[in-house]
DSSP file (Angstrom, degrees, kcal/mol; ACC not computed):
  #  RESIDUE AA STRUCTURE BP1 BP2  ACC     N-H-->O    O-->H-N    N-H-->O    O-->H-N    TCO  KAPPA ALPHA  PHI   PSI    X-CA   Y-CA   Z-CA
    1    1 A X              0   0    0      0, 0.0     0, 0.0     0, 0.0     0, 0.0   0.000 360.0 360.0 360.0 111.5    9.6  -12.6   -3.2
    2    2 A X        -     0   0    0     67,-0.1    67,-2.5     1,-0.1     2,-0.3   0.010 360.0-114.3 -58.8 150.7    7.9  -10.6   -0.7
    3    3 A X  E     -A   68   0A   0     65,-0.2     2,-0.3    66,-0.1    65,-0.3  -0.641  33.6-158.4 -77.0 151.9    6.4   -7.3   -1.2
    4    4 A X  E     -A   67   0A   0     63,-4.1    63,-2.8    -2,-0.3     2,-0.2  -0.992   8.0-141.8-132.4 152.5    8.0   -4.2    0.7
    5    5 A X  E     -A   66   0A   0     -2,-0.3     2,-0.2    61,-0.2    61,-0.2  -0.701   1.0-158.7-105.3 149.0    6.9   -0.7    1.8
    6    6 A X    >>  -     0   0    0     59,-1.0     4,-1.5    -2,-0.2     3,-1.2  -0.858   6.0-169.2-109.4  74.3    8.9    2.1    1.7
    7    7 A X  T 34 S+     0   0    0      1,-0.3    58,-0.0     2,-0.3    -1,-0.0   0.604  83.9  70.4 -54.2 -10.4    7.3    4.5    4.3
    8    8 A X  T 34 S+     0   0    0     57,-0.1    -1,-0.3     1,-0.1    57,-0.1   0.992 113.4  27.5 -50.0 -61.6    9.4    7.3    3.0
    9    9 A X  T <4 S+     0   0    0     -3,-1.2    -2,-0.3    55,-0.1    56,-0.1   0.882  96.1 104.0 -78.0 -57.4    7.3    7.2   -0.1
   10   10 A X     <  -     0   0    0     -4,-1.5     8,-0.1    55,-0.2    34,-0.1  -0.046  60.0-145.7 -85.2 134.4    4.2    6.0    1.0
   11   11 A X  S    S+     0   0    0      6,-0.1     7,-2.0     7,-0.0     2,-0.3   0.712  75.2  82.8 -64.3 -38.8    1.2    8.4    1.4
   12   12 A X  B     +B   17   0B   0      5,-0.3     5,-0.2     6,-0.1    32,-0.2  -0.605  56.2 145.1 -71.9 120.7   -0.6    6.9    4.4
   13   13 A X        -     0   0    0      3,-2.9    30,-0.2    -2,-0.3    29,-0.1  -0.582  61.1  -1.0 179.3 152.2    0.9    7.9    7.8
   14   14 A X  S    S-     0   0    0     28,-1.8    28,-0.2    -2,-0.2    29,-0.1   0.945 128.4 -54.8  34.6  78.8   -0.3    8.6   11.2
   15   15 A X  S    S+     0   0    0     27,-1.2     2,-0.3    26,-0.4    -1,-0.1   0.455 117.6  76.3  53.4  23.5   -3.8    7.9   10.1
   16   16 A X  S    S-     0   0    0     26,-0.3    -3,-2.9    -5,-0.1     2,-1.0  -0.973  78.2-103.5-146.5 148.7   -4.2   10.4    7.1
   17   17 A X  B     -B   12   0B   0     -2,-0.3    -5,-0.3    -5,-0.2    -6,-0.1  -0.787  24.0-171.5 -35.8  80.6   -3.3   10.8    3.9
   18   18 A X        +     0   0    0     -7,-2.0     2,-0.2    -2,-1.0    -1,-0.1   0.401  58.3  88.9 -94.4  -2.4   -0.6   13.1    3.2
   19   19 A X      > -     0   0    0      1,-0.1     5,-0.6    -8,-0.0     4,-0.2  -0.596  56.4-161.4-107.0 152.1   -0.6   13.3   -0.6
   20   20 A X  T   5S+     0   0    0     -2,-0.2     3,-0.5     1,-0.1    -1,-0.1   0.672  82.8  74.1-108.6  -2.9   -2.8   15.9   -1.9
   21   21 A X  T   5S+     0   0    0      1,-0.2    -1,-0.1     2,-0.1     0, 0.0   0.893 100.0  53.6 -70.8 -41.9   -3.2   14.8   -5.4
   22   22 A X  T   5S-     0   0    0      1,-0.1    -1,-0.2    -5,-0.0    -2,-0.1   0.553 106.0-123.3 -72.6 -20.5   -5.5   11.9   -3.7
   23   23 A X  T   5 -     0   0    0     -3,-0.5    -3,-0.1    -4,-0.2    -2,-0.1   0.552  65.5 -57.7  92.4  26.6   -7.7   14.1   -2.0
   24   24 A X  S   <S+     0   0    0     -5,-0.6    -1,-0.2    -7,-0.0    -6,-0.1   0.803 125.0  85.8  74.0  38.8   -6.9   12.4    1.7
   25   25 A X        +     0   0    0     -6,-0.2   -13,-0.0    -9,-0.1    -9,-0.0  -0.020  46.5 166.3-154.9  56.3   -8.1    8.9    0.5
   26   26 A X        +     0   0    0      1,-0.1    35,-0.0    -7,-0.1    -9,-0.0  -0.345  11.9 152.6 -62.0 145.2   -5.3    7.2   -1.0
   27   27 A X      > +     0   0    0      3,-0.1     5,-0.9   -15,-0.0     4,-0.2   0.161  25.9 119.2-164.3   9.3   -6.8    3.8   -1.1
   28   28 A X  T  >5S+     0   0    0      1,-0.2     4,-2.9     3,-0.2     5,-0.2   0.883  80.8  37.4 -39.1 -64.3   -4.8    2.4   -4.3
   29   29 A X  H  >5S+     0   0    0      2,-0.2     4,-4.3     3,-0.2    -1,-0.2   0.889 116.8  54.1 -91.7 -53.2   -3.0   -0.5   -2.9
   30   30 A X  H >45S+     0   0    0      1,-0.2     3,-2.1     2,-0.2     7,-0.2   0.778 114.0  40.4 -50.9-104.3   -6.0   -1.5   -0.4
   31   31 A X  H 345S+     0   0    0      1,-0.3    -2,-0.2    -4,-0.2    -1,-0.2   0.705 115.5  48.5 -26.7 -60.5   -8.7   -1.7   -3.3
   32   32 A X  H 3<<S+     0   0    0     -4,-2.9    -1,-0.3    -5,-0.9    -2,-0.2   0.955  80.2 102.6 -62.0 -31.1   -6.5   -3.4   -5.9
   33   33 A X    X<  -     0   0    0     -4,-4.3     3,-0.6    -3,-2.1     5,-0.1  -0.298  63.1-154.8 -38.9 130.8   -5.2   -6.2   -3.6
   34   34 A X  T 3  S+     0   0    0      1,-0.2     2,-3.3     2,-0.1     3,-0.2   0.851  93.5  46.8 -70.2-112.6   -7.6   -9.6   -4.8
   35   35 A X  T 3  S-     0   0    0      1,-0.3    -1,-0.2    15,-0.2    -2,-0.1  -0.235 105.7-120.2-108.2  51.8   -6.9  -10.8   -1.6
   36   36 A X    <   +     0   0    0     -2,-3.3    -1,-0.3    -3,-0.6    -2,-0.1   0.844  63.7 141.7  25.3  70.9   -7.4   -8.1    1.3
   37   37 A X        +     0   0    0     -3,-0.2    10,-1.6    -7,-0.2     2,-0.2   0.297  54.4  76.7-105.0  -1.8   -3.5   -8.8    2.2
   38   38 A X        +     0   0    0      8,-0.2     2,-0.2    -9,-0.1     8,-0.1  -0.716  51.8 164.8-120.0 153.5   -3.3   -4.8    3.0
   39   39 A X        -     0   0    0     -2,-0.2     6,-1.9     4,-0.1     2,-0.3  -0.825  15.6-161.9-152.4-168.1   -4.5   -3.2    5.8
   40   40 A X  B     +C   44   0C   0      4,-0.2     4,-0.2    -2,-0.2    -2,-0.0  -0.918  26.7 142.5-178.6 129.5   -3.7    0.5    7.0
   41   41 A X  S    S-     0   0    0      2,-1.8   -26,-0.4    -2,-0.3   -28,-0.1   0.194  92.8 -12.5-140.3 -91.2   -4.2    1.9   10.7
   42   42 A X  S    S+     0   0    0      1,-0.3   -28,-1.8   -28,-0.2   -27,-1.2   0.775 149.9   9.2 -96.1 -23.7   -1.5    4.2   11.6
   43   43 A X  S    S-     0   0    0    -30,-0.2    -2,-1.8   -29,-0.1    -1,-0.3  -0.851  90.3 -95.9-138.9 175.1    0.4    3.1    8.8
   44   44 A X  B     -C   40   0C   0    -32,-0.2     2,-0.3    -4,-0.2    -4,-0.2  -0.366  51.3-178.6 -79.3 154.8   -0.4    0.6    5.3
   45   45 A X        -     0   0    0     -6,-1.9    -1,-0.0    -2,-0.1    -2,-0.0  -0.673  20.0-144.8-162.2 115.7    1.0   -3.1    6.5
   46   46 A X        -     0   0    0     -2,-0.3     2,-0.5    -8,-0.1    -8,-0.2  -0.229   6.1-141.5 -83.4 169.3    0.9   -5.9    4.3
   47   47 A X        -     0   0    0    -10,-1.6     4,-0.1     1,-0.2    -2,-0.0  -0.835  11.3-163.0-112.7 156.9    0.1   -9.5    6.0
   48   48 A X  S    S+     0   0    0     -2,-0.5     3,-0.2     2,-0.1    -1,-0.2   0.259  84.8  68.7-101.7 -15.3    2.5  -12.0    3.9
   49   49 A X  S    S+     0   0    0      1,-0.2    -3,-0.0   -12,-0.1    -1,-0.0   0.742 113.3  27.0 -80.8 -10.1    0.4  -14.9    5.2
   50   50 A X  S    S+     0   0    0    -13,-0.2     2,-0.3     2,-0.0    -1,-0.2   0.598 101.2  88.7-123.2  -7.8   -2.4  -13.7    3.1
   51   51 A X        -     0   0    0     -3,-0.2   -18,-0.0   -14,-0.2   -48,-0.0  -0.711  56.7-155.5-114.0 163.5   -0.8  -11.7   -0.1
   52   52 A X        -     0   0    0     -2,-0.3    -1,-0.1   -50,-0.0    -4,-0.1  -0.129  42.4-117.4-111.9   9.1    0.2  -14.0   -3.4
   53   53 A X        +     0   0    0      1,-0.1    -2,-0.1   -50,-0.0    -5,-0.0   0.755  63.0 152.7  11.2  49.9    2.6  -11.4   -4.2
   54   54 A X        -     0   0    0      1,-0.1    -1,-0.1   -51,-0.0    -3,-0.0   0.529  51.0-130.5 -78.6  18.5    0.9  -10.6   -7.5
   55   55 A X     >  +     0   0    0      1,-0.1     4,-0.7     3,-0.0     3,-0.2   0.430  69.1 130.7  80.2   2.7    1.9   -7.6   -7.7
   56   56 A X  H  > S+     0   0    0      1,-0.2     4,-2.1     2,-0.2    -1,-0.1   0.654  73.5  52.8 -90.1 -46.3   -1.1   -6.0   -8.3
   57   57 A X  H  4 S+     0   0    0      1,-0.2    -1,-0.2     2,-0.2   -25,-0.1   0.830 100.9  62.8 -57.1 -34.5   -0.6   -3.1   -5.2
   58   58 A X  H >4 S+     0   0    0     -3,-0.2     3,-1.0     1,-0.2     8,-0.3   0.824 111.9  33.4 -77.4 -29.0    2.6   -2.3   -6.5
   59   59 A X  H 3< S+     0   0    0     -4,-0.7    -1,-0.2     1,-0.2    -2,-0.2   0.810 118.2  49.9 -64.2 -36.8    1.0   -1.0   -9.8
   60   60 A X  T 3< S+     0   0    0     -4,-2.1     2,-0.4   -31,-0.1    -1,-0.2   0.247  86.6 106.6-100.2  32.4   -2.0    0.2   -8.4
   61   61 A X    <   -     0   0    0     -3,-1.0    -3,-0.0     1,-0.2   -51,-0.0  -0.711  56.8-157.7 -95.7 158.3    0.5    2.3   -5.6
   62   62 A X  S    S+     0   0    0     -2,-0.4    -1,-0.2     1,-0.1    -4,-0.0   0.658  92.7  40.0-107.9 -21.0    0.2    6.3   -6.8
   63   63 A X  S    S-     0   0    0    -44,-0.0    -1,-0.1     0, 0.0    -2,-0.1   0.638 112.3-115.6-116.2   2.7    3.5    7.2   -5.0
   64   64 A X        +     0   0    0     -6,-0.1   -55,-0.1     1,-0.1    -6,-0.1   0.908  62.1 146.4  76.1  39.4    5.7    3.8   -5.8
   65   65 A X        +     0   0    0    -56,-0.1   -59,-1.0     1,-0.1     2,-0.4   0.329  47.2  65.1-106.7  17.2    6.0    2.7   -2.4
   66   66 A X  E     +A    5   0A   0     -8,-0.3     2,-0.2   -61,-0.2   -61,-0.2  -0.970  49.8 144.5-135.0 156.2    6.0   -0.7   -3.0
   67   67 A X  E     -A    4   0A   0    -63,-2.8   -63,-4.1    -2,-0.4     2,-0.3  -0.891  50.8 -79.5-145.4 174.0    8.2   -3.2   -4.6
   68   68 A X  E      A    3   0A   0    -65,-0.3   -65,-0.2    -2,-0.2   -66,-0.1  -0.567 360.0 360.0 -84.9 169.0    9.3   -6.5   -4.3
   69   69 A X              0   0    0    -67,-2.5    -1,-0.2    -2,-0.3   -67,-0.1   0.196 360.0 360.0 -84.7 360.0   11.8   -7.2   -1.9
């Protein structure tokens, strides 16, 4: 079951942070992934060829913008 972003929710977009609680480095999802499946430019975008869906982003996301699909 793939992971999915909710870009409503999610803190990252157009190249900043927007949450303030994080202090302009939200970096949850990126760091916890085991296997660098996240990457984040103008927005976070997961690779499905590379992520295992553990689930591991969705815990470690601060604003609950991902879930499985």
């Amino acid at each position: 079951m793939p992971i999915t972003i909710d870009y409503d929710k999610c803190c990252w977009k157009d190249e900043a942070c927007k949450r303030c609680s994080c202090s302009g480095e939200c970096t949850g999802c990126i760091t916890a992934c085991p296997v660098e499946a996240i990457t984040r430019d103008q927005k976070v975008e997961i690779d499905n060829e590379k992520c295992t869906e553990c689930g591991v982003c969705i815990t470690a996301c601060p604003s609950n913008a991902l879930s499985f699909k």
